[in-house]
N, C-alpha and C positions, 0 to 999 in steps of 0.2 A: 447559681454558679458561685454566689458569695456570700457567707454569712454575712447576718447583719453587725458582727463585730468585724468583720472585714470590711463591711461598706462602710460602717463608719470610721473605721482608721485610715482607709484612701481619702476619705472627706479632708481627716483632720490635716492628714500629711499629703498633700495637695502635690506641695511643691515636690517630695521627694516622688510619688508616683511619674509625676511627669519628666525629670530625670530618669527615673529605671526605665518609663517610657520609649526616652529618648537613646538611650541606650541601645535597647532592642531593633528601633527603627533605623538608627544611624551607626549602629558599631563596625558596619562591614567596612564603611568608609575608611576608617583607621586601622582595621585589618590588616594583616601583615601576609598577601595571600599570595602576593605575585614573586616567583620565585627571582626575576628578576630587577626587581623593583622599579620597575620600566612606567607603571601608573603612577600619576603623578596626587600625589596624595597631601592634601593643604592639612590645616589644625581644622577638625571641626568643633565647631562651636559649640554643637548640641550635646555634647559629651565630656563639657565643664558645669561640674555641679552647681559653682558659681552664678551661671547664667538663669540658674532657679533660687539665688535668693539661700543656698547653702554653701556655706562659706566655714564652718569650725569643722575641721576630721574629726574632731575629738567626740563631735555631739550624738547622744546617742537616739537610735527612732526605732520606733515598734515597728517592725517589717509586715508584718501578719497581713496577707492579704495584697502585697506591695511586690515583695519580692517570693520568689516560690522555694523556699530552704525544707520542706517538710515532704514526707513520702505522703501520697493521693491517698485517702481516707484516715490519715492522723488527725488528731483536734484539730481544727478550726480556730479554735476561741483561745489557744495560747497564745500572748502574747510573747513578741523574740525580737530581743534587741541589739541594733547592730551597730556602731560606729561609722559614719560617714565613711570613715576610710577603707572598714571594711568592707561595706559596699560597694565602694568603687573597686578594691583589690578585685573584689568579687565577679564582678559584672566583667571588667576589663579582661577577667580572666577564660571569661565564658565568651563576650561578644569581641573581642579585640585581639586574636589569637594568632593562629594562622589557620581557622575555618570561621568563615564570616557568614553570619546566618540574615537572611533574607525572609520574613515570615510574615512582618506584621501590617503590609499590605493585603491579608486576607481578610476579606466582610464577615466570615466565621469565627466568630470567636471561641468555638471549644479547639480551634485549628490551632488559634496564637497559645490560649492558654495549655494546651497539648504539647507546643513547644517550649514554652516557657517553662514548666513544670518539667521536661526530661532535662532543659538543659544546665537550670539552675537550681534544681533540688537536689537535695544528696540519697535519694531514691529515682525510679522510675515511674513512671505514670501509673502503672501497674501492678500490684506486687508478685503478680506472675511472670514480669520480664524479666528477662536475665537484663544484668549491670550492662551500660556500655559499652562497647568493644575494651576489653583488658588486656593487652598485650604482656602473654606471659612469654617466657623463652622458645617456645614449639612455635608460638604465632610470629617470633619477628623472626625467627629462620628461613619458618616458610615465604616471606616477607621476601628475604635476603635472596632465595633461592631462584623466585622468579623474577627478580630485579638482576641477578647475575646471570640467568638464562638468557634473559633476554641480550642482552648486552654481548652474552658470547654470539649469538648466533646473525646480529647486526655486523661484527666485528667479523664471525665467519664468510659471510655474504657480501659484503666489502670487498675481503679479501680473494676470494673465489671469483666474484662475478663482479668488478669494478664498474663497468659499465651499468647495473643493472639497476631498469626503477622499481625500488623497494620498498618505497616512503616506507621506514625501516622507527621506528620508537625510539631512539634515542634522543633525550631530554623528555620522554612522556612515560617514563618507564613504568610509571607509580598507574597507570590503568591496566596491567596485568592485577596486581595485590589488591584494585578497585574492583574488579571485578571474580575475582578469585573468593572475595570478602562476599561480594553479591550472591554468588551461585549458590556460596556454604548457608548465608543467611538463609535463602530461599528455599533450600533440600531440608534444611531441619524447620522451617516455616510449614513444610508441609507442600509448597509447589511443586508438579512434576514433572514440567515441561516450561523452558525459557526460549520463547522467542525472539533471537537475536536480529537487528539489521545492524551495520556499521558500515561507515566509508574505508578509505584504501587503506589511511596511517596506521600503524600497526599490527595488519589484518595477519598478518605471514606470521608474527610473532605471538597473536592469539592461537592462530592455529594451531601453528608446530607446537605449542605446549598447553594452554592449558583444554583444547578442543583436541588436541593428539591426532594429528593430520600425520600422515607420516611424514618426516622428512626427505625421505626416499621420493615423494613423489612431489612433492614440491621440489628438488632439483630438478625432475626430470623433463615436469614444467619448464622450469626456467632454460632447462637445456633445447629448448624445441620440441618436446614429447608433447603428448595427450594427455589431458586429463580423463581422458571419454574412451570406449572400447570402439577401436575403427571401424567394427560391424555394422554400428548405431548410425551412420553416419552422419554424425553431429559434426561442427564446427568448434567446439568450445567456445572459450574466454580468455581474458587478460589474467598476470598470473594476480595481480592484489582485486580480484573477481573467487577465488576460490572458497568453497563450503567446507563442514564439517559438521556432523549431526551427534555428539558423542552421547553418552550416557555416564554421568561422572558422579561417583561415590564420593561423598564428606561425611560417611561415618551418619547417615540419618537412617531412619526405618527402609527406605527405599532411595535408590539411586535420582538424579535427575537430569531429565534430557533436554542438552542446548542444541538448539536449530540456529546454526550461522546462516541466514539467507543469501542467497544469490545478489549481487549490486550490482547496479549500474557506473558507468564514471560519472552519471550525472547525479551527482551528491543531494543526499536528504529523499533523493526518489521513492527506496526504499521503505520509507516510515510509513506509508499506509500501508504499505504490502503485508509489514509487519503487523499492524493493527486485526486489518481484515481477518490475518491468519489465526492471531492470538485469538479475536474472541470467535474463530469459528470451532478451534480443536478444544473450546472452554465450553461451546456449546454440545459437540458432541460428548465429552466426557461430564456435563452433568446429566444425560439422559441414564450414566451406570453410578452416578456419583448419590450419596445421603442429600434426602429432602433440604436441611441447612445447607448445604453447599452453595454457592454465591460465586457471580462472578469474577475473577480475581483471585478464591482460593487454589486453582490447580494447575493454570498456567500464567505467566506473568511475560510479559514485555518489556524489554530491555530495549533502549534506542541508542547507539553512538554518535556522538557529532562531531563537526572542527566548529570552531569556532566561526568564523567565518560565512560558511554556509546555514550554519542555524541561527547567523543576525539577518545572510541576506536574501535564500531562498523561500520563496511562498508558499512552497509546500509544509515547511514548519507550520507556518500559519496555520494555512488549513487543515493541518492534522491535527493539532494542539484545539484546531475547533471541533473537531468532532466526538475528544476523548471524554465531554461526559456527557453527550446526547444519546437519546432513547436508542437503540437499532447498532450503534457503534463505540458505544464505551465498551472498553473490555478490563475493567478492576483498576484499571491504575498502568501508568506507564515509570518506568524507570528511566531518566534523561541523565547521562555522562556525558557533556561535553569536554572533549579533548582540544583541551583553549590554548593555540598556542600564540596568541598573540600577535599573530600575522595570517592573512591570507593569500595564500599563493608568494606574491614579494607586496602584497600591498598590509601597510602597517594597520595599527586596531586604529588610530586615527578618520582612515579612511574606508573603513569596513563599514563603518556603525554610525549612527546617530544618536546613539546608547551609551551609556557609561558602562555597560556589559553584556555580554554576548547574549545572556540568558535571558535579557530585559523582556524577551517576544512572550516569555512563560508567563509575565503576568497579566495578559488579557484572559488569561483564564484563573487569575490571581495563584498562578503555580508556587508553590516556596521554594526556592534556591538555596544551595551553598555551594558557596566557593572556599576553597581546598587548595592551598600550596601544594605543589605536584614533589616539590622537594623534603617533604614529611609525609614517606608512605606509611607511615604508621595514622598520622591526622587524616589523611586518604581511606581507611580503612573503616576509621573511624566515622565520615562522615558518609561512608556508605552503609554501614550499619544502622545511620540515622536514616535516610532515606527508605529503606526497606522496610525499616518500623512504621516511618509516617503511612506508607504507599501499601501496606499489610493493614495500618486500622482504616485507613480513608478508603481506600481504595479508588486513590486520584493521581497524578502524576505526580511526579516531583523531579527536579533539577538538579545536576550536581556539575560544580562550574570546575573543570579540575584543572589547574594554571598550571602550565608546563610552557615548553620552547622547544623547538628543532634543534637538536644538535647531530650533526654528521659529518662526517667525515670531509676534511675541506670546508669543514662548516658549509654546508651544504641544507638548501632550504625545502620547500613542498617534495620534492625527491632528489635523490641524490645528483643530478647533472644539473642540478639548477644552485644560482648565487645570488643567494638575499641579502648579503654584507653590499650590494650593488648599491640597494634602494634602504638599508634598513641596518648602517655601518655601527651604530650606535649597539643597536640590537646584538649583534655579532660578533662585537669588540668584545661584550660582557659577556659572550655564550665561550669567545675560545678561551677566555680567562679562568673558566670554571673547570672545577671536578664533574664527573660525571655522577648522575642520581645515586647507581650503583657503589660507587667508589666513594661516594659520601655518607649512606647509608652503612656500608661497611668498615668506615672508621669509629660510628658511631655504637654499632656493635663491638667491634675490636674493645673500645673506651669501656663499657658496659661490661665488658666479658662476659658475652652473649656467643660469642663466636672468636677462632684465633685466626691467624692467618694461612696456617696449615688448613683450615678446614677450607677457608674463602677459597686457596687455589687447587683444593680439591674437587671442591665445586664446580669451578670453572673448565679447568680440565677434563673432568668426567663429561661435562655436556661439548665439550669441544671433539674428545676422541668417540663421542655415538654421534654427533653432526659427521665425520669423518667416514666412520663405519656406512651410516645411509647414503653417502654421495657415491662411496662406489656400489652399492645395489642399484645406482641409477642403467648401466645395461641389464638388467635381469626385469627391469618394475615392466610390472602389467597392472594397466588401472581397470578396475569396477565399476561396475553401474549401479546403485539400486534403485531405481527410479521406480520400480512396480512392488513396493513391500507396505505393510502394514495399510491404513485404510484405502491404498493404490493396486492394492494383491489382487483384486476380481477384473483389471485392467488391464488389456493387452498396448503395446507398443506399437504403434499407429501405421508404422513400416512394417509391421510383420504381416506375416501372410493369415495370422486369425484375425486380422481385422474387421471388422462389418462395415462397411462403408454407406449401406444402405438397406437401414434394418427396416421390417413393416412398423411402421408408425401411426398407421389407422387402429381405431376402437369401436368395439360391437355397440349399434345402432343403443342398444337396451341400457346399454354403459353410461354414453353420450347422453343420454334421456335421463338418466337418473339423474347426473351429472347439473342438468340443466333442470330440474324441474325440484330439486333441494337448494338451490343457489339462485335463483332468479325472482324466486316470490319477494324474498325478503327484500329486494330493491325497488317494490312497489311500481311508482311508472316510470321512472328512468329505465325498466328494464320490461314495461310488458311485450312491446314488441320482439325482444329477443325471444322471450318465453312463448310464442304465437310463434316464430320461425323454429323452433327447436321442433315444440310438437307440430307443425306444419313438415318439418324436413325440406324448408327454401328460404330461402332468403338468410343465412346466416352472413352476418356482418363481423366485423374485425374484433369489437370485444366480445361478442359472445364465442369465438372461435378461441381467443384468448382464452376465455376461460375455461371453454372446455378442455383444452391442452393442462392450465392448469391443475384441474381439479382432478382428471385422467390422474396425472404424473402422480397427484399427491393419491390417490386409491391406491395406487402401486408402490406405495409407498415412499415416494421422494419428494422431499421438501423442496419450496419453491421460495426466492428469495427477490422482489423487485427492487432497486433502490432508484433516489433520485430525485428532482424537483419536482415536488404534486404528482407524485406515481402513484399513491390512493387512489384520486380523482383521474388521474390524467391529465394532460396539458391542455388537452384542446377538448376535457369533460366526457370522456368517451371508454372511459375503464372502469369507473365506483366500483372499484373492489372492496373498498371501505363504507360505513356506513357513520356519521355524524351525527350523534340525538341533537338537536337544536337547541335543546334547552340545556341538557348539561355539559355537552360537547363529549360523553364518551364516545367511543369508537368500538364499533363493531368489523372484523371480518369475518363473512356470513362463512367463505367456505371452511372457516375455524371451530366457526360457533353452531354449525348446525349437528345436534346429536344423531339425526338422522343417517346425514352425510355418512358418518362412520368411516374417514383418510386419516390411517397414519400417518403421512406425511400433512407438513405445515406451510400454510401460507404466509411469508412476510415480507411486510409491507414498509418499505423505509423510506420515509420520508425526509430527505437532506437536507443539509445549510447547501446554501449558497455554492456548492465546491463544484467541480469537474475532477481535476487533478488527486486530489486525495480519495475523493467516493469512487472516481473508478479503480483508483490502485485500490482501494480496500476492500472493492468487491473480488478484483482481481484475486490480493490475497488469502480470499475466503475461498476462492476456487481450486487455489492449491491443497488446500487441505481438506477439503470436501468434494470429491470426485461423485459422491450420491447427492447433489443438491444441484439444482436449474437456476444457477446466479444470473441476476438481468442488470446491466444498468443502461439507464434511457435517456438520453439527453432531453433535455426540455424541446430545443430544438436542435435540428441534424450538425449545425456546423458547431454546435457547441464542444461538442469533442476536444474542438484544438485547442482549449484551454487543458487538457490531460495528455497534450501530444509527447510528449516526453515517456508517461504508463504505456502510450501505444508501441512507441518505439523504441523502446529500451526493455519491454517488458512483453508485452500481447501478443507482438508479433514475433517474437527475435524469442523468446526463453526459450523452449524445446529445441533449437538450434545448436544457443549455447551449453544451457543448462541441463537437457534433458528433463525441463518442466513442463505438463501438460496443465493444459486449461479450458473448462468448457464456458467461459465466461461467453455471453449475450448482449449486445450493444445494440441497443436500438435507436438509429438514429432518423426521427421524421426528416423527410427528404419530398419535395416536391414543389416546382416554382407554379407559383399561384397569387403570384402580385404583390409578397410580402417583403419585395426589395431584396438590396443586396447581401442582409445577414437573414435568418429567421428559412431560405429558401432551400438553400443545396445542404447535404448530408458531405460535401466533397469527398464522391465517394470515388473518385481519380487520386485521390490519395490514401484510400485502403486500396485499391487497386495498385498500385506502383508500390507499396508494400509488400502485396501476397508477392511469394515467390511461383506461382501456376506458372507452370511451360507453357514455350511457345508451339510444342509442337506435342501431338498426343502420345502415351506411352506404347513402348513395341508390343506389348503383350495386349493393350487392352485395356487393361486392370485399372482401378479407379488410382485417381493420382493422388499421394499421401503431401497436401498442400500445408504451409502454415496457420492458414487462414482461410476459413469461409466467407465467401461477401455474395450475398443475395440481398435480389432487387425483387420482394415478390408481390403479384396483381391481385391476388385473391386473400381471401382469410383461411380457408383450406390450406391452400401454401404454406402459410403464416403456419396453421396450425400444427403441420408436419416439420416443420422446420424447429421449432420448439419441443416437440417431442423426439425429434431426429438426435437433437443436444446429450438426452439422456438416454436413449435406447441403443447407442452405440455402444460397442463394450471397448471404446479410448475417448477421449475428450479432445475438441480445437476448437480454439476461440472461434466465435460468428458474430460478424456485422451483419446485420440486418437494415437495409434503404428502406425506414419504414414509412406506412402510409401516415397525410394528413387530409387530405380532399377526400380519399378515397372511404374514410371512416365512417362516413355516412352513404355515401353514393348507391342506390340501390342497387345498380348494374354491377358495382365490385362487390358482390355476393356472393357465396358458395352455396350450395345444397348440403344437408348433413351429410347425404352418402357421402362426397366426398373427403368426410374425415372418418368415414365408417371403415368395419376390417377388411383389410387386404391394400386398401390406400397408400400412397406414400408420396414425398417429396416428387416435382418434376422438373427437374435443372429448367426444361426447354418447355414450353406448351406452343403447340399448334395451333393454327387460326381456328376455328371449330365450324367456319360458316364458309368460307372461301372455295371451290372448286377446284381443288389443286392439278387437274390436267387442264384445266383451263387460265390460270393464273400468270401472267405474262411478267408480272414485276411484284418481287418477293422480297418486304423491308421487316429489318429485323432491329426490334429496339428495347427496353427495359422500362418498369415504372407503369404512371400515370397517363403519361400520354396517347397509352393504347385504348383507354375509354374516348378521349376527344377523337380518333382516328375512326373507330370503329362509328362510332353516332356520326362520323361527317360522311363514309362511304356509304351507311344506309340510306343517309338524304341523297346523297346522289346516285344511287344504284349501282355502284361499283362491286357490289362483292363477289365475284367472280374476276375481276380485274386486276386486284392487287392482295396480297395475303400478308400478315401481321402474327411474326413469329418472335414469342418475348422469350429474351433469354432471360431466366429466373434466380440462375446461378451463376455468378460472372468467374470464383473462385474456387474451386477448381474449372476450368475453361471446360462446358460440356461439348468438347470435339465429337462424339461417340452419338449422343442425344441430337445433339445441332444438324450432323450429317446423315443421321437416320428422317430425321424432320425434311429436311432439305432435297431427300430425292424424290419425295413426293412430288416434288412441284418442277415436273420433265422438261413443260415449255415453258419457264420462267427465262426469263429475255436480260432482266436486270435485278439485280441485288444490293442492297440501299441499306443505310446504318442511318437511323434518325433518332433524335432523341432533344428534348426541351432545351438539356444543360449548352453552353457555350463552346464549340469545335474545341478548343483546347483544357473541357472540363469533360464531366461525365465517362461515359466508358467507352467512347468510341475509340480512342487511341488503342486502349487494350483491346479490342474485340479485332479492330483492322488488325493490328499485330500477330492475330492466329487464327484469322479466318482461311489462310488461303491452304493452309492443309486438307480442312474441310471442301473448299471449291477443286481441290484436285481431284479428292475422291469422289466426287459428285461430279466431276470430268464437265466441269466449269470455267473457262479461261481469262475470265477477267477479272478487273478488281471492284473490289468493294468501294460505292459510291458513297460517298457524306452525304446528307443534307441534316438542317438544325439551323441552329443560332452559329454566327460568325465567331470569333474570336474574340472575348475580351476579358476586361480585367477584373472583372465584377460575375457572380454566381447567376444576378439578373439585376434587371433596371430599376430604381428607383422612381421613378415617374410611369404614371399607369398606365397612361395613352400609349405609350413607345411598348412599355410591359405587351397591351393588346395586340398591336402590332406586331409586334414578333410573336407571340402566339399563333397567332391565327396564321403567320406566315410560314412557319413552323408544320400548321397540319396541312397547309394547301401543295406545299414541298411533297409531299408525300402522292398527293395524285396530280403536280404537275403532268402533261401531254399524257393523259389518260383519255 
């Protein structure tokens, strides 16, 4: 990295190296970044040459090697002599500005030196980059333009809709010009698709201009209208919730397409969404892309932040952990925090433990800068740095852009709210101020860059087309396209092509192949599977897995597991993977066998530590890949509610608002079995109270187009129709799955192959198969595991003609149609019983009592549905084991009480 006349001139000049050092590590400090110099910023010490023992300006040192003044591959070996003072003018000039650079906390050092060389050499790192961002006259118009756009159309919206919350961009003007800069860098970079997330602040003001939303239908929004076609019949969203997908020309070979995603109001949610999406549309476009193509070069990730939420939400965390692991890095993220100094009304004091917002980036030693929001030109500027870093690394990188609220009333988080309340200081200095815009354009005036004829030409001209599209607001008819590009072979899940229940069995010969090219290689973890395949009995839970999997991938669809130990499984019962012991490579067989011959792919991802993040980012790969069977597994079932936020602002609720489908797969083990009060329930009373399933069945029949699938299923047949059910439908909806953990071994929860053979398919309901149903006096119906303890208790006691045991398989959509065709079977049934392990006020007995008795009418049944189970309490089950057994076993004798 150094010649040896560089190493020895760092030797000789000790002291000055640790100075320019100190410079680099310490200059943000005295940075001049905060527009309203609200940081309270001391002398620091490390940035008086003094304190190294240099003390004359005059004296002159051989910089070579010290300081980086020469373009990357010029001599080496000349020596260049600088004056104390020029150095410091130097440095002061680069690190003490109003863009404060954060770098050399990275353990890379081609990272530090890569920065240090663009920013203090009078070349660039490369002699194929274009110079730094140059603001010639076209660049600071354009500058000018949407710094006065913006501004008119806060000032319009004000004025029109006073009441209205618009968390509207005034005082953060300067992330229009930041990202304007981003897009152009990117399309002439060569990217062609930018995956956008961002919070609420300035989302109306991205839109309406540089995403080109129409204005027309964002009043129409704000007036009470739809954004969605009422046929659809969706619910929408909030209006600082709305998209834009544009395709936006900057004069490169080919145009580039920003995807604004959908948000939630719960801030930062979005950033895995974003991720999962980025690198899935990266994976499909290298399958048409040149052998070099890499990930990173074709679509890139853009993230928004407040400040606030990216010091205090965990989702940051967690997503900043997974951008440069195997399975979920996707090239590099782009971070703009929009820092305005306050959160909500609570000041930066009380936000953070940080001295800045962006502090969270460096556990993955991310590089920062921060950027006066008051110099959109410095703004532009340091996003043209970032692009460059996040283009050769392809890692993320931060950009801390200091702005402030300023609204109308001085007005804080939106406009009805007053931060001069808690934050007088703040507010005093924000109405004392010119606005970005108005600053900006005095400094062009000064320049004669621009006059003032043109400024209020400007303004006017965006003021009378804001005018013009408010009154198109009687005329606007909104659009859909939710079925285009790789969504075109997918019908809309309401409509009447839907398949709601396609055959999902595979020819014997299939199944066989399947299993007799993937099970050798597993040696004895797997011979008994490979003896039940060719036997045709006894298939158990992973080999039903896999045959699902390997099926889907012959037909071409990629398979995608993520999660904690999903190679192995949780409880060892998957090795989808294989580990040489001695070198630790990894094998998966159904990848690696030539035999095999599946276009589609098996992968295997193996997570950090997340819930929250890995299920949004499997999520977001769901959206963009309608041909891929996405899984994510909890380790255990209640793990989930560390993601409950992806559930319920995203899983369940998108197609609602959004009109987004998703065939996302949660599998969550579910079953009490003595392992206390965490590790037991899947709480699957809370995907239940989720789904929207009616209470009463539809007039026509017709299968019910729910938000959500929640099956509880007994078998691995089940299992395995349920998993191909995902992809054989021509629409997608998320499915929970109450998966087994007992049952993974149990030999009685078994399938036979035929039952995944062709003609097979999913059965909401299964009937008792041994019971006498004209003889059957009391008919209980329950879900899960507990149907193997009941069935081995009434063969000990000879019951089976006595009592019958009907599982319901599928909780969501309610099989009213299935349950009541089941149900007349059993003529002389006397009583009708809901039992089940989970605690009376867990499990699904609530929901099942809620829409049985439609069923008991038509089955010309007059009473109601009895409980028995566990009583009520606070806990999924007991901690202590004795008491555990106890209710167990009380649990299955409830069931043939006065038999």
């Amino acid at each position: 990295m150094y010649t040896e006349a560089q190493l020895e001139n760092r030797y000789l000049n000790a002291p000055l190296l640790r100075y320019v050092d100190s410079m680099r590590t310490h200059g943000h400090r005295a940075a001049r970044i905060d527009p309203l110099d609200l940081i309270h910023r001391e002398e620091v010490g490390a940035l008086n040459p003094r304190r190294y023992g240099l003390t004359d300006d005059s004296k002159k040192y051989n910089v070579n090697g010290i300081l980086w003044t020469k373009p990357v591959g010029g001599s080496d070996s000349t020596q260049e002599w600088w004056t104390l003072a020029e150095i410091t003018r130097h440095l002061r000039s680069v690190y003490v500005g109003r863009i404060a650079y954060e770098y050399m906390h990275s353990p890379s050092k081609t990272e530090r030196l890569w920065f240090s060389h663009l920013l203090e050499s009078e070349s660039l790192p490369s002699s194929e980059e274009q110079p730094i961002t140059i603001m010639d006259a076209k660049a600071k118009r354009r500058i000018h333009e949407l710094l006065a756009r913006s501004e008119v159309l806060d000032n319009f919206l004000q004025l029109k809709f006073p009441n209205l919350k618009r968390y509207g961009l005034e005082g953060g003007e300067s992330m229009l010009p930041a990202l304007d800069s981003l897009f152009s860098s990117a399309s002439h970079g060569g990217i062609q698709h930018i995956i956008l997330g961002m919070p609420h602040r300035g989302r109306l003001n991205l839109l309406t201009d540089l995403l080109q939303y129409p204005a027309s239908a964002l009043f129409n929004k704000i007036k009470g209208g739809s954004e969605i076609p009422e046929e659809l019949g969706a619910e929408g969203d909030v209006l600082s919730h709305l998209v834009a997908s544009p395709s936006l020309d900057y004069g490169a070979p080919n145009p580039i397409k920003v995807s604004l995603l959908p948000n939630p109001s719960h801030l930062e949610a979005v950033n895995p969404i974003a991720l999962g999406k980025t690198r899935a549309k990266q994976y499909a476009l290298l399958k048409t892309s040149p052998a070099d193509c890499e990930l990173g070069d074709k679509v890139m990730c853009v993230q928004l932040h407040g400040d606030a939420s990216f010091a205090g939400q965990g989702v940051v965390m967690e997503g900043l952990g997974l951008s440069n692991l195997p399975h979920f890095t996707s090239g590099g993220t782009v971070h703009l925090v929009v820092d305005n100094n306050i959160g909500y009304t609570t000041p930066a004091s009380g936000a953070r433990s940080s001295l800045y917002c962006s502090d969270v980036g460096k556990m993955i030693n991310t590089p920062v800068l921060h950027v006066n929001g008051d110099y959109p030109e410095d703004v532009v500027r340091a996003m043209d740095i970032a692009f460059r870093y996040r283009k050769y690394f392809r890692k993320d990188i931060i950009v801390d852009l200091l702005v402030y609220r300023r609204c109308p009333g001085h007005r804080g988080h939106n406009e009805l709210d007053l931060p001069s309340i808690t934050s007088p200081l703040m507010y005093e200095k924000i109405s004392a101020r010119r606005s970005v815009p108005q600053i900006y354009e005095e400094k062009l005036k000064s320049e004669e860059t621009i006059d003032a004829e043109s400024i209020a030409s400007i303004r006017n001209s965006h003021k009378s087309h804001l005018d013009a599209e408010l009154a198109l607001v009687p005329e606007f008819k909104p659009t859909a396209s939710m079925l285009e590009a790789q969504w075109g072979g997918m019908v809309w899940p309401a409509s009447e092509e839907a398949v709601f229940d396609p055959k999902t069995g595979v020819g014997m010969e299939s199944l066989r192949k399947v299993g007799r090219e993937v099970h050798p290689k597993l040696l004895r973890h797997i011979k008994n599977r490979l003896k039940s395949i060719e036997s045709g009995t006894g298939i158990d839970w992973a080999t039903a897995e896999a045959l699902a999997f390997g099926s889907l991938m012959q037909e071409g669809c990629d398979v995608r597991i993520s999660g904690q130990d999903v190679g192995r499984g949780t409880f060892s019962q998957r090795h989808a993977m294989l580990v040489d012991q001695r070198t630790e490579r990894v094998v998966v067989p159904l990848n690696e066998d030539r035999e095999f011959k599946a276009e589609g792919r098996l992968e295997l991802a193996n997570s950090s530590l997340s819930e929250m993040a890995v299920l949004g980012f499997e999520y977001g790969a769901s959206w963009e890949r309608p041909n891929i069977l996405p899984i994510w597994e909890a380790q255990f079932g209640d793990f989930f509610n560390g993601a409950q936020v992806i559930i319920d602002t995203y899983l369940v609720s998108a197609e609602t608002k959004w009109l987004k489908q998703s065939g996302i797969v949660m599998l969550l083990p579910h079953g009490l079995d003595g392992a206390g009060p965490e590790h037991s329930s899947s709480r699957i009373e809370r995907m239940l109270q989720l789904s929207d399933a009616a209470y009463e069945p539809t007039a026509d029949g017709q299968p019910e187009n729910v938000n959500i699938h929640v099956a509880f299923p007994t078998t691995p047949a089940q299992y395995f129709h349920l998993l191909r059910r995902q992809i054989k439908r021509n629409f997608r909806k998320p499915l929970i799955v109450a998966g087994p953990k007992a049952l993974l071994r149990l030999s009685a929860a078994s399938s036979p192959l035929s039952d995944l053979g062709e003609g097979t398919t999913f059965k909401p309901v299964l009937d008792d198969p041994i019971a006498d149903a004209s003889q059957v006096k009391r008919v209980v119906l329950l879900s899960g595991k507990i149907y193997y303890d009941l069935i081995k208790h009434r063969d000990t006691c000879g019951l089976n003609d006595a009592v019958a045991f009907i599982r319901l398989e599928e909780l969501s959509p309610f099989p009213f149609k299935q349950l009541t065709e089941t149900l007349k079977r059993y003529t002389a049934a006397r009583e009708f019983i809901y039992l089940q392990e989970e605690p009376r006020n867990q499990g699904a007995y609530t929901h099942v009592a809620s829409r049985i008795q439609p069923v008991f009418k038509k089955i010309g049944y007059n009473g109601a549905l009895e409980y028995r189970g566990r009583k009520e309490s606070a806990l999924p089950a007991p901690g202590i084991g004795k008491l555990y057994g106890t209710q167990q076993k009380a649990v299955v004798d409830a069931a043939f009480d006065a038999l």
